[in-house]
Biotite code that builds the C-alpha atoms (Angstrom):
import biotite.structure as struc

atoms = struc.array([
    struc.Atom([92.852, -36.161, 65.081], chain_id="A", res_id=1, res_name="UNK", atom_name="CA", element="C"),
    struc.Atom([91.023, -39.963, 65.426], chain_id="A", res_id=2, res_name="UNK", atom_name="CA", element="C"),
    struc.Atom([87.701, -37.756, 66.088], chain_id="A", res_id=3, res_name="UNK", atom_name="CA", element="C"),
    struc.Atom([87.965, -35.660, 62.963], chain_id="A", res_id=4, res_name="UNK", atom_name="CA", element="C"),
    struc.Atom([89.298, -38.472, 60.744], chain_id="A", res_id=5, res_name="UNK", atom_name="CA", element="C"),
    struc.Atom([86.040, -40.570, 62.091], chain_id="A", res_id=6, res_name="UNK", atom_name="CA", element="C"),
    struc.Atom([83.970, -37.451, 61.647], chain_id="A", res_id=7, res_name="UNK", atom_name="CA", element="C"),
    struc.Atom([84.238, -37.166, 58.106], chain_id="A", res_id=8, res_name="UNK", atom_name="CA", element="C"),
    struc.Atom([84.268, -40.734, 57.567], chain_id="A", res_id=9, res_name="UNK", atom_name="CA", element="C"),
    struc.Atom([80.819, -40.865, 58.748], chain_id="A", res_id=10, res_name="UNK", atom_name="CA", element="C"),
    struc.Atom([79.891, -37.827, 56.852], chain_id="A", res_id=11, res_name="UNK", atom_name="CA", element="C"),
    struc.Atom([80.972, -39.337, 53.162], chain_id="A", res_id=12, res_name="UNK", atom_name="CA", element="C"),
    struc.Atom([79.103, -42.374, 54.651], chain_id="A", res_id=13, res_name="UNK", atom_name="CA", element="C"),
    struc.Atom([76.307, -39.971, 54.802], chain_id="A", res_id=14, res_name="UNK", atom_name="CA", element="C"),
    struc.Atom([76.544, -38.223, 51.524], chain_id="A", res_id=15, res_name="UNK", atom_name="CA", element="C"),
    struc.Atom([76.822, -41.360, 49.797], chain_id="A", res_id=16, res_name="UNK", atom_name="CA", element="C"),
    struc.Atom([73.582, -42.874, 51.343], chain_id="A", res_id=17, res_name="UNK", atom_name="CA", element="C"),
    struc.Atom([71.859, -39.889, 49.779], chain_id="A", res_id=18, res_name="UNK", atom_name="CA", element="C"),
    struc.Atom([73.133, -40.039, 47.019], chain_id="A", res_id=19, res_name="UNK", atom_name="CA", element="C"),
    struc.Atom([72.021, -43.589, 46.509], chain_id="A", res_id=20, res_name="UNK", atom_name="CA", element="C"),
    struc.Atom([68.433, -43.228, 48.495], chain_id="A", res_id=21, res_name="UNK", atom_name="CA", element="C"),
    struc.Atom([67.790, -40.264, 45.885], chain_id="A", res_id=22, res_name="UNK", atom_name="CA", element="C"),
    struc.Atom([69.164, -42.508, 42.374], chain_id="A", res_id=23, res_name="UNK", atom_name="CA", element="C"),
    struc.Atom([66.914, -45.468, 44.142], chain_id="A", res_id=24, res_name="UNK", atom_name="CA", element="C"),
    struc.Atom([64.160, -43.109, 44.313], chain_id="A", res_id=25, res_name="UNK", atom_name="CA", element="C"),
    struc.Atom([64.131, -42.004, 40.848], chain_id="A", res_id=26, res_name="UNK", atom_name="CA", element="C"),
    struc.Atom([64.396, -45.306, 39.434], chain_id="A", res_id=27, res_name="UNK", atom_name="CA", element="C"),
    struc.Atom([61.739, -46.482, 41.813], chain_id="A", res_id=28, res_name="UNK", atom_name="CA", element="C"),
    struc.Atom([59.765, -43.395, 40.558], chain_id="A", res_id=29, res_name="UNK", atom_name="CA", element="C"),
    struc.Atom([60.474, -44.124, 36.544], chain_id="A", res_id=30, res_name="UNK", atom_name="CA", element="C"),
    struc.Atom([59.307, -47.606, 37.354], chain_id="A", res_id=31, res_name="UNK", atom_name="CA", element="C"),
    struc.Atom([55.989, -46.780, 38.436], chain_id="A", res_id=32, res_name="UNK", atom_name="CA", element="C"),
    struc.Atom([55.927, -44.322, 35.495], chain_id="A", res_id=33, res_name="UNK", atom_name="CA", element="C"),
    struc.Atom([56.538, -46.719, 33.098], chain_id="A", res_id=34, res_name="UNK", atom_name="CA", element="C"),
    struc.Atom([53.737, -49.155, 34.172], chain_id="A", res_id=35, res_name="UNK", atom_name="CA", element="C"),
    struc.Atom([51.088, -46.780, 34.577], chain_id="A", res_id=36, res_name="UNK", atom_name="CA", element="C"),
    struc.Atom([52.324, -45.792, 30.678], chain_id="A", res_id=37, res_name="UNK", atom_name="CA", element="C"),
    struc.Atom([52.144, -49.633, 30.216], chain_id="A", res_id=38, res_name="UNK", atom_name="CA", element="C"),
    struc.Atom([48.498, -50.068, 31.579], chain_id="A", res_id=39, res_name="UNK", atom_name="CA", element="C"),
    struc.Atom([47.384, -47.225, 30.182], chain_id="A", res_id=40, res_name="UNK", atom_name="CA", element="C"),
    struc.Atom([48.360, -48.541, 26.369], chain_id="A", res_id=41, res_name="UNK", atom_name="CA", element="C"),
    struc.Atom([46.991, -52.136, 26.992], chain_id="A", res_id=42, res_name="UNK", atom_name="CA", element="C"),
    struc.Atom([44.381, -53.570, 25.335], chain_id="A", res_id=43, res_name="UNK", atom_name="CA", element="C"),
    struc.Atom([41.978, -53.498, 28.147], chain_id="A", res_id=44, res_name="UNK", atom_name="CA", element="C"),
    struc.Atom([42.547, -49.804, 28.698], chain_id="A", res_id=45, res_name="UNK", atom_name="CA", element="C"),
    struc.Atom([42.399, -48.795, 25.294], chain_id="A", res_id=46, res_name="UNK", atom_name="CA", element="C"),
    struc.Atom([39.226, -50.685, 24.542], chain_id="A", res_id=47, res_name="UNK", atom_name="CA", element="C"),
    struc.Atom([38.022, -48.845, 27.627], chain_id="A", res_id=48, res_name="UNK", atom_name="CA", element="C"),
    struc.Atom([39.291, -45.209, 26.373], chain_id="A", res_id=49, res_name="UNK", atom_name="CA", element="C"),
    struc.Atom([37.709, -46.032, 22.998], chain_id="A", res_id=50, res_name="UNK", atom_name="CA", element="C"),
    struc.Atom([34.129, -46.645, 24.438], chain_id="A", res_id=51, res_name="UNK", atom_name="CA", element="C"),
    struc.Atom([34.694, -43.451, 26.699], chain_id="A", res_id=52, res_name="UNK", atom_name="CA", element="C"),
    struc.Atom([35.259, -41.196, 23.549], chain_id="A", res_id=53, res_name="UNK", atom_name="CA", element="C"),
    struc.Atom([32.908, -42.737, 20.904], chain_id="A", res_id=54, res_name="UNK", atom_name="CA", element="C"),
    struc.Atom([30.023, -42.081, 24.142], chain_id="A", res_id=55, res_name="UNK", atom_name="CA", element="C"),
    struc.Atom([31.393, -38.532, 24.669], chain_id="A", res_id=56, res_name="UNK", atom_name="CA", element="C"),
    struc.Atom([31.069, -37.862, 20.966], chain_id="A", res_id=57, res_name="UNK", atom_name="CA", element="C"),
    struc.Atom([27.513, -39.099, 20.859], chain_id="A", res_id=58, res_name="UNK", atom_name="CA", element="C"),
    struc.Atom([26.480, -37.114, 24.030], chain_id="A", res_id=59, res_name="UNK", atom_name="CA", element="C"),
    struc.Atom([25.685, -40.064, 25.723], chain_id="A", res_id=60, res_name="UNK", atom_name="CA", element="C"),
    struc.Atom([24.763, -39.145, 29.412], chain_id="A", res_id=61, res_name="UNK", atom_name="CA", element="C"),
    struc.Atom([25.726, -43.085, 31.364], chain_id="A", res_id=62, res_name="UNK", atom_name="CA", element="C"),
    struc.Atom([29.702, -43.417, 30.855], chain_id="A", res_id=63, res_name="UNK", atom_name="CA", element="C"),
    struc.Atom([31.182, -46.155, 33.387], chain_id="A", res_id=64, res_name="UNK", atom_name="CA", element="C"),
    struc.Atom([33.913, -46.172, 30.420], chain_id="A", res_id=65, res_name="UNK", atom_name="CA", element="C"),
    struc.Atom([34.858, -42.610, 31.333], chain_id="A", res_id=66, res_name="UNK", atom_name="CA", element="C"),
    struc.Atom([34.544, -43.066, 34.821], chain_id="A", res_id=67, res_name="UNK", atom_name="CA", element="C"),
    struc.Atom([37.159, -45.832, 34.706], chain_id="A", res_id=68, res_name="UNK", atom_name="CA", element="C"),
    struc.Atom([39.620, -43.329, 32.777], chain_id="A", res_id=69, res_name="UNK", atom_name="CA", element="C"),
    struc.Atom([39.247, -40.876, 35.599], chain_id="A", res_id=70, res_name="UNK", atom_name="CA", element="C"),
    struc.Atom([40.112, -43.513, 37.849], chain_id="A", res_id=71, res_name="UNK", atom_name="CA", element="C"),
    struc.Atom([42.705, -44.300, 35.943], chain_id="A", res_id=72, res_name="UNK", atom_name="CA", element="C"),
    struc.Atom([43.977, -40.057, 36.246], chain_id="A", res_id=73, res_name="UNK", atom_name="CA", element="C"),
    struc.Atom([43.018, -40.379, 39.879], chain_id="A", res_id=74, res_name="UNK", atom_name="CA", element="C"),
    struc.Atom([45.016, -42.796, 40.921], chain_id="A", res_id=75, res_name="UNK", atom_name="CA", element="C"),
    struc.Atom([48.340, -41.279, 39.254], chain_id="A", res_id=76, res_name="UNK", atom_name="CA", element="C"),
    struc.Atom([47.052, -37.860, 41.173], chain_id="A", res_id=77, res_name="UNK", atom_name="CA", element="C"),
    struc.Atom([47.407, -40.365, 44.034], chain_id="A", res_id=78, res_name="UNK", atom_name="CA", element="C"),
    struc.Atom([50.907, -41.697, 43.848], chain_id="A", res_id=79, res_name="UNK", atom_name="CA", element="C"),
    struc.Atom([52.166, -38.101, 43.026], chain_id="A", res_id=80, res_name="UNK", atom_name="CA", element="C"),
    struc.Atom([50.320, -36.796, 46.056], chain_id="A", res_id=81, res_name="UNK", atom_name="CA", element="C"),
    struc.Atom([52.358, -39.297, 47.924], chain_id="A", res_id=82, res_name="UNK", atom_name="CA", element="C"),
    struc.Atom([55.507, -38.838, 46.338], chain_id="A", res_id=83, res_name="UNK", atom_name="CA", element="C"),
    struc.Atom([55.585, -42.405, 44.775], chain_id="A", res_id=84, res_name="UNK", atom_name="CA", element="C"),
    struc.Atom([55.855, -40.248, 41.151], chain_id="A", res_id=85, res_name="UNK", atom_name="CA", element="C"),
    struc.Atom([57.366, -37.136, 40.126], chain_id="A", res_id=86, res_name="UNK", atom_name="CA", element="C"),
    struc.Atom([55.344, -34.498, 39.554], chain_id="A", res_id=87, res_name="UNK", atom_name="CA", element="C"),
    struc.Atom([56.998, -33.497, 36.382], chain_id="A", res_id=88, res_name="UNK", atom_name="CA", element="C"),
    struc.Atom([57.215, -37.443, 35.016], chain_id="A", res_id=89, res_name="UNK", atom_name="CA", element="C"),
    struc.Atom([53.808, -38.096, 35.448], chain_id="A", res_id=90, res_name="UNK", atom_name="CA", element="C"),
    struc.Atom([53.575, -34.465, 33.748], chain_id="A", res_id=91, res_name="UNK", atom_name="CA", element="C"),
    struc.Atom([55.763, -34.700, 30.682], chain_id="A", res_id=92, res_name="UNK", atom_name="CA", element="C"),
    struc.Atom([54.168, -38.851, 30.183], chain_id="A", res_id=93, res_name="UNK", atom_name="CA", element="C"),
    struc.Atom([50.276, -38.037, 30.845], chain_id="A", res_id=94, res_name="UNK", atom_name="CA", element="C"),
    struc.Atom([49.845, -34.466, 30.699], chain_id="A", res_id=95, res_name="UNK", atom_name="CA", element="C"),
    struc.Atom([47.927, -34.461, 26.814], chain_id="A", res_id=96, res_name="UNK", atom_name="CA", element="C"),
    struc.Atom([45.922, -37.538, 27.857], chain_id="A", res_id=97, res_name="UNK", atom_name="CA", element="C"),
    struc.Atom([44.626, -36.484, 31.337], chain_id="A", res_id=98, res_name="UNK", atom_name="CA", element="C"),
    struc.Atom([44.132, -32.568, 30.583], chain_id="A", res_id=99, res_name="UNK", atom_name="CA", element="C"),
    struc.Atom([42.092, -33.185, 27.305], chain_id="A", res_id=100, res_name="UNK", atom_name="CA", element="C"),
    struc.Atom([39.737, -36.069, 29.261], chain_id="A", res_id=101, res_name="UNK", atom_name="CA", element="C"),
    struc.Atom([39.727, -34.145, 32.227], chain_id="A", res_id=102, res_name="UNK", atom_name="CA", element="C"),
    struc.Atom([37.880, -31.053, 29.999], chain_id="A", res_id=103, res_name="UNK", atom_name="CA", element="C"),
    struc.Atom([36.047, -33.412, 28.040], chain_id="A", res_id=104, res_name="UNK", atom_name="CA", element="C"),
    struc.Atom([34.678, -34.943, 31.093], chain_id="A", res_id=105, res_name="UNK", atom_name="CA", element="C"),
    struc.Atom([33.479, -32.175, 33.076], chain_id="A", res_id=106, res_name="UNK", atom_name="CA", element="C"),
    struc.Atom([29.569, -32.746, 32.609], chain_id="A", res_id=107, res_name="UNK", atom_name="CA", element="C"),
    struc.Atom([30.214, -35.974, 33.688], chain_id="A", res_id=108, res_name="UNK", atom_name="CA", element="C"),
    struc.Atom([32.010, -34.945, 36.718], chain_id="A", res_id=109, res_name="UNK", atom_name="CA", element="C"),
    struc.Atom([29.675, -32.661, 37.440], chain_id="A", res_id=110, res_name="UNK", atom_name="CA", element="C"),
    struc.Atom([26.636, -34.838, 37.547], chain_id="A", res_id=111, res_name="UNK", atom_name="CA", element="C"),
    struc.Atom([28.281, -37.934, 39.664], chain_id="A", res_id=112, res_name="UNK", atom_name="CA", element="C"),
    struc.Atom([29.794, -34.913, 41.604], chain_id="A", res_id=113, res_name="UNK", atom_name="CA", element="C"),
    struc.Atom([25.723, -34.807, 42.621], chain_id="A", res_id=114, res_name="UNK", atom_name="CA", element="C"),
    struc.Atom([25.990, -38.248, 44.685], chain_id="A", res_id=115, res_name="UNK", atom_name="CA", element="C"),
    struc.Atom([29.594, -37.953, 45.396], chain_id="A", res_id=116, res_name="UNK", atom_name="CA", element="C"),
    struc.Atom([30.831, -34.787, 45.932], chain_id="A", res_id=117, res_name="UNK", atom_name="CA", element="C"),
    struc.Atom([34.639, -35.705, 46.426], chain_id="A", res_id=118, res_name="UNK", atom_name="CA", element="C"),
    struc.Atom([34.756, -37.793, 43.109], chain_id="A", res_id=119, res_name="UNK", atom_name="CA", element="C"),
    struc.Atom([37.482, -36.792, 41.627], chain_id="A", res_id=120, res_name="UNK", atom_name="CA", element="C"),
    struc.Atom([38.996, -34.291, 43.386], chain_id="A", res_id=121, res_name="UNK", atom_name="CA", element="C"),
    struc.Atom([42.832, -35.809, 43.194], chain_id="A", res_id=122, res_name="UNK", atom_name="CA", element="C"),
    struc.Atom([42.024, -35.221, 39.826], chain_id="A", res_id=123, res_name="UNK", atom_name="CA", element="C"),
    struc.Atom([40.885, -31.787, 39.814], chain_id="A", res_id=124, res_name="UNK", atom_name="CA", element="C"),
    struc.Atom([44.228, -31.207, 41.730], chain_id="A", res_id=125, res_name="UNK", atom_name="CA", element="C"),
    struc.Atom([46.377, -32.935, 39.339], chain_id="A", res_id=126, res_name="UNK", atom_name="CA", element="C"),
    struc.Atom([45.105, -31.352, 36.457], chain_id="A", res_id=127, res_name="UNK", atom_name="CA", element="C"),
    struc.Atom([44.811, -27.795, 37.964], chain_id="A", res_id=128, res_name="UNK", atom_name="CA", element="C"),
    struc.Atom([49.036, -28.863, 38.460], chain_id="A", res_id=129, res_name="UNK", atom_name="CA", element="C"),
    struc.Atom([49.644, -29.881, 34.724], chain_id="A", res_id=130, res_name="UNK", atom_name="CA", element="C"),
    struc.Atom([47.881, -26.625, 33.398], chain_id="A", res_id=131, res_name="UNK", atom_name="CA", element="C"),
    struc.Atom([50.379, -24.649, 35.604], chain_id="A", res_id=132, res_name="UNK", atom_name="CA", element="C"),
    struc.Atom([53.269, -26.579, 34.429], chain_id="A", res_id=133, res_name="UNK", atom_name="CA", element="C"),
    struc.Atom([52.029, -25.571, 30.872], chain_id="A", res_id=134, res_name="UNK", atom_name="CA", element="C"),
    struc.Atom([51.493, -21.929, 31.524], chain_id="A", res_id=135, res_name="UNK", atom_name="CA", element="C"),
    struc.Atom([55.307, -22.304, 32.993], chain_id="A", res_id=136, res_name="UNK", atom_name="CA", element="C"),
    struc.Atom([55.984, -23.734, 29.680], chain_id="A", res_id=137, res_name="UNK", atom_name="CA", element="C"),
    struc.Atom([55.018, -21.041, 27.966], chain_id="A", res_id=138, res_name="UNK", atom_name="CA", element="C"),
    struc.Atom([52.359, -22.930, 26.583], chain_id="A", res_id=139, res_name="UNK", atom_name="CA", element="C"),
    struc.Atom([48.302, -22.821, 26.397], chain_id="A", res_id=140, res_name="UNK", atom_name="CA", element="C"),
    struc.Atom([46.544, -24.320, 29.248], chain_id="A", res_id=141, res_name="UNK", atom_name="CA", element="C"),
    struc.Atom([43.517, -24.196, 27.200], chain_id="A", res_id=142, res_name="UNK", atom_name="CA", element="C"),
    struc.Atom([41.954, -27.035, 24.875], chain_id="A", res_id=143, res_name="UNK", atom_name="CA", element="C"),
    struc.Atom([39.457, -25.692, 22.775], chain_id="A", res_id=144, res_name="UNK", atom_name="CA", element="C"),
    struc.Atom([36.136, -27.508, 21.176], chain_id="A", res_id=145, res_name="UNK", atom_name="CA", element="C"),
    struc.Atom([37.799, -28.167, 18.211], chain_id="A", res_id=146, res_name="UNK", atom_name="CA", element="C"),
    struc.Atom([40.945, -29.491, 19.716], chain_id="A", res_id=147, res_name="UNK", atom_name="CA", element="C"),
    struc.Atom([38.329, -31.718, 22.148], chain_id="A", res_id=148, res_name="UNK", atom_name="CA", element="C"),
    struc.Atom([36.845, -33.396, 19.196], chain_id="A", res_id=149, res_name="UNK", atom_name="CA", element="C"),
    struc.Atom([39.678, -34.109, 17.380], chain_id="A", res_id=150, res_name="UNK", atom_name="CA", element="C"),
    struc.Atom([41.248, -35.691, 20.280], chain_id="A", res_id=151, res_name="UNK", atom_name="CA", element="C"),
    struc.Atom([37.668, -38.049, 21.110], chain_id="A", res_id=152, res_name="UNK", atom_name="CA", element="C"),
    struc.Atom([37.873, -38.691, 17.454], chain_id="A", res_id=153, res_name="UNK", atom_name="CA", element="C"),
    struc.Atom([41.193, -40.063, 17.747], chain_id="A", res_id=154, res_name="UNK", atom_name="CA", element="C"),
    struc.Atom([40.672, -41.304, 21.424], chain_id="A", res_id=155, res_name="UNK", atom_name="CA", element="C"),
    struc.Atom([37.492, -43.341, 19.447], chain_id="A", res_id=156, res_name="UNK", atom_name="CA", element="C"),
    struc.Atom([39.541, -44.896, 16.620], chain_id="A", res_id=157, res_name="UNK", atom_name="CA", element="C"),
    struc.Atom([42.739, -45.808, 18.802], chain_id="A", res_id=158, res_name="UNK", atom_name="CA", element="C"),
    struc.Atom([44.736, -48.060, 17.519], chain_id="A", res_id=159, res_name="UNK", atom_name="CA", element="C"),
    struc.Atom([48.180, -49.957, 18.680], chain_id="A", res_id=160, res_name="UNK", atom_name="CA", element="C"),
    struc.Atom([50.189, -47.796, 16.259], chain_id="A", res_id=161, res_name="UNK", atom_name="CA", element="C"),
    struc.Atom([48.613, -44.881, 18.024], chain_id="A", res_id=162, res_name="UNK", atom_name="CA", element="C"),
    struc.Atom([49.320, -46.138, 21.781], chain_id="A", res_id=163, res_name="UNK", atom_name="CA", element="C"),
    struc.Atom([52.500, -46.772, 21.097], chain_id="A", res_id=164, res_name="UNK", atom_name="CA", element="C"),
    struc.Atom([53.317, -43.097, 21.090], chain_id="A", res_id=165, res_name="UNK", atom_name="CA", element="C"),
    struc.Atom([52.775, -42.699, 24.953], chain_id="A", res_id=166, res_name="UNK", atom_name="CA", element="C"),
    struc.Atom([55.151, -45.686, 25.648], chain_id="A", res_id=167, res_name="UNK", atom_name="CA", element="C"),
    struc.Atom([57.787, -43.952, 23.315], chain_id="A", res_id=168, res_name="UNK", atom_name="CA", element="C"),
    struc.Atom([57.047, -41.166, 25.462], chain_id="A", res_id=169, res_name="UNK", atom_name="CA", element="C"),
    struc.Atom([57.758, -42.775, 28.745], chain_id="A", res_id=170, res_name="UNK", atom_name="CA", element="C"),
    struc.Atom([60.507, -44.365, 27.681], chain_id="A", res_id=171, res_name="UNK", atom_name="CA", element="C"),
    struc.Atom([63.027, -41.664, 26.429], chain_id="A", res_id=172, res_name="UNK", atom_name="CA", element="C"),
    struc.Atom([62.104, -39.371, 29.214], chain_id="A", res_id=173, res_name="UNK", atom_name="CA", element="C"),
    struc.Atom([65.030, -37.835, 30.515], chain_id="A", res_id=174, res_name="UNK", atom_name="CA", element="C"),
    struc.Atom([64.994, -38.844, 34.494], chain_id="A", res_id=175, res_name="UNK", atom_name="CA", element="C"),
    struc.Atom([66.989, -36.256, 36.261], chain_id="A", res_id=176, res_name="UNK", atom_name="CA", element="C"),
    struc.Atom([64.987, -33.308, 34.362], chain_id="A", res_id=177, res_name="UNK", atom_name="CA", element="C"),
    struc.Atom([63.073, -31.341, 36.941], chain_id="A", res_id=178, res_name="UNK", atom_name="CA", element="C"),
])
């Protein structure tokens, strides 16, 4: 009887350290989310996004600007590689921004791709993940030219008001939601 009694007392001992190791995870996980969302809406990041866009829209072949924004993408591919995000967080937070400079960037991938042929690749990875998640969706993995340019256009002319969207975003995304 004293071996059964202990027996389950270390198996709700277990259950409830999963419990808890899975809620610290999450909140661990909506924590990271919510200051990449942060640094991605700050000043120096949107000055940086700006000068990407306005050099996309003029064509402009040397973009260190855009190059920072995929780093920017890469490193969130990174820490949901690793399991330090959720998949479908970093999804439902970044998925517009990342998929729309992702296609916009492409030449420019292309070409650094020439010296480096792993730049970006997390990226690539990432992105190939988010258009899946939209196909799941039921929705169009595709961003035409006309869609492009009105998102550079925007992308060029961003303003607070406009950033603040993505933190709303973060923000009032629901946690457990897989």
């Amino acid at each position: 009887m004293d071996n059964i009694v202990g027996f389950l007392a270390v198996a709700v001992a277990l259950v409830a350290l999963i419990v808890e190791t899975t809620r610290s995870r999450l909140t661990q996980q909506a924590d990271t989310l919510l200051r990449f969302a942060d640094r991605y809406t700050a000043a120096p990041m949107r000055g940086t996004r700006r000068a990407a866009a306005k050099k996309l829209l003029a064509a402009k072949t040397f973009n260190d600007e855009l190059s920072d924004v995929l780093d920017f993408f890469t490193l969130l591919a990174l820490f949901v590689e690793r399991g330090a995000m959720d998949a479908r967080l970093a999804y439902m937070t970044f998925d517009y921004w990342l998929l729309h400079y992702w296609q916009a960037a492409h030449e420019h991938i292309r070409s650094e791709r020439q010296s480096d042929p792993k730049s970006w690749l997390r990226l690539d990875h990432l992105a190939s993940r988010f258009q899946r998640m939209r196909r799941k969706e039921g929705l169009s993995a595709a961003i035409d030219g006309p869609s492009l340019r009105k998102f550079l256009v925007e992308e060029s002319a961003s303003s607070p008001a406009l950033m603040q969207s993505v933190r709303v975003r973060a923000k009032t995304l629901p946690v457990g939601r897989r």
